[in-house]
Phi, psi and omega in degrees: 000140193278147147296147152291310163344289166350293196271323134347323203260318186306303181291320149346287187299314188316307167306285170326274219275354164272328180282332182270017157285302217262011175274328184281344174274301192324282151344281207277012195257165188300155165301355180259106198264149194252105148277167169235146183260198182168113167296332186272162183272323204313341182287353168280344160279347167301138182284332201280340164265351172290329162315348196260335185047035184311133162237352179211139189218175199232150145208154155285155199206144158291152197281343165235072181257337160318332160246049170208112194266026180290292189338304204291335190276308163302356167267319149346271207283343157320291206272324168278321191261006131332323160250015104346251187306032172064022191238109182307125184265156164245124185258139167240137159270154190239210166260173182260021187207092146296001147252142211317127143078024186241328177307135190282174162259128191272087148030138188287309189296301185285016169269303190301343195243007178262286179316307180316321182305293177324311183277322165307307176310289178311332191267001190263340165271339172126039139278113182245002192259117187216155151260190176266330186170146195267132181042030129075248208258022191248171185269010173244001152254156164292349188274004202285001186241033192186062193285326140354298208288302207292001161281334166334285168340269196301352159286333187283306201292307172314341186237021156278322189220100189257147200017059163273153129285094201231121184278117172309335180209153195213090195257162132205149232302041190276162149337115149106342186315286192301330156307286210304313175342308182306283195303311200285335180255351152329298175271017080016279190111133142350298204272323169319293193294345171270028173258305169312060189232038149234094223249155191267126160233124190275068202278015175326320178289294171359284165291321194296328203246351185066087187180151123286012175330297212273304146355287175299321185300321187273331200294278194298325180285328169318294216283354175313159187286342153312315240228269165170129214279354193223010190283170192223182193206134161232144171274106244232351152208133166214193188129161190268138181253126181287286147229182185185104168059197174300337190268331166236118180271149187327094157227107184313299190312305163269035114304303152346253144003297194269335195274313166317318166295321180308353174264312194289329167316292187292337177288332209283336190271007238249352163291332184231353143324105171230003163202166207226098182262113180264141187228128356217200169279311199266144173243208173205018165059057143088336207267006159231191181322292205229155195180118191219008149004144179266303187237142162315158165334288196289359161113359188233148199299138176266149163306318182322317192305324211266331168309292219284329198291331192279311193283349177281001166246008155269019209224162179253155196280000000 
């Protein structure tokens, strides 16, 4: 007949061997924390993204939304009810003209007193996380001929949110990227480029074509002995192209396709990787440029979703 001793040492062991399955999944998920993005506030009323267990999301804001009080009121209700729901935001400022080659380039003095204005507001609601500027090196920002100006940015913005987080260069994975990179940590400056070692990467060509090139590419120009030997990296929009323009025509199933390759890329990446933002939750069933979407318009789920939802549970939140 067992002891209590026995049966006691027994209940023990039993316990200890039931918690190490799920210590050992812990252990074992990629090292990459995933968030998801969205310009609407509306995915915090979806049952399907709290099914998702999003704990960090991204949004972008114009850089003069401080005197547009639409801007202000969606970014508002963006941003409070994220922290409702427990999910840490990232802030970017973008341009106020999203078409190519038309957005002004803002004065170092009007970075400072429009964004500043944005980050004291936002940071009195709890953002504490910013980029410098959104997408960089593409031609639907101003900055894309004036990698000067946006380190210029990020000198102002390091010393406006003294103890942010903040990614200092924000690309994507286009022609011509390790020029600007180069130019943009030149005009830094010395004393500058090792404060700068959290750089944004937009990797839509990568995933979208499977591949990691274009990546490795921005990876290895940083990390050059000129940049800096020691950046870390986020990605920081990434995702299955439902569509996009002429070159990708609507298809779920392969956006679908590509957000798998897109998980798997980043574990592959996951040494210099340290988080991953997919844009976005919402889709818009086909009817603009673009549309890289989780769920359709009306709210039911794409094969893209049921991707993101299996890959994303190796990964940390």
């Amino acid at each position: 007949m067992p002891t209590i001793r026995t049966i006691l040492l027994g209940a023990v062991a039993a316990l200890m061997l039931a918690l190490l399955p799920a210590s050992a999944a812990s252990a074992a998920k990629v090292p990459i924390r995933v968030g998801l993005a969205d310009q609407s506030y509306t995915m915090f009323d979806q049952d399907k993204f709290h099914d998702l267990n999003i704990k960090r999301t991204r949004y972008f804001v114009k850089w003069n939304a401080i005197d547009d009080d639409y801007q202000l009121q969606q970014a508002d209700i963006f941003v409070d009810l994220a922290k409702q729901h427990g999910v840490e935001v990232f802030m970017t400022p973008s341009t106020h003209d999203l078409r190519r080659k038309r957005g002004k380039l803002p004065s170092v003095k009007q970075y400072k007193r429009k964004v500043g204005a944005l980050v004291d507001r936002y940071r009195g609601m709890g953002v504490k996380v910013w980029g410098v500027w959104n997408e960089a090196n593409h031609d639907s920002q101003p900055t894309y001929k004036s990698p000067k100006r946006a380190a210029q940015y990020y000198k102002a913005m390091y010393g406006m949110c003294k103890g942010c987080t903040i990614v200092g260069l924000d690309v994507l994975d286009q022609r011509g990227v390790e020029r600007y990179i180069d130019d943009w940590y030149r005009s830094l400056g010395r004393k500058w480029r090792n404060r700068a070692k959290l750089v944004g990467i937009h990797n839509y060509s990568d995933v979208n074509r499977k591949r990691m090139s274009g990546t490795q590419a921005i990876v290895k120009t940083v990390r050059s002995s000129k940049n800096n030997r020691n950046a870390k990296f986020w990605l920081t929009e990434t995702g299955g192209l439902v569509e996009f323009g002429g070159a990708w025509k609507c298809n779920e199933k392969r956006a679908a396709n590509r957000i798998k390759y897109m998980f798997r890329s980043a574990k592959k990446q996951r040494s210099y990787v340290q988080r991953l933002y997919a844009y976005a939750y919402w889709g818009n069933d086909c009817e603009e440029r673009f549309d890289a979407g989780l769920v359709n318009a009306d709210g039911s789920a794409r094969p893209g979703y049921n991707a993101f939802k299996k890959g994303a549970r190796n990964f940390l939140r």
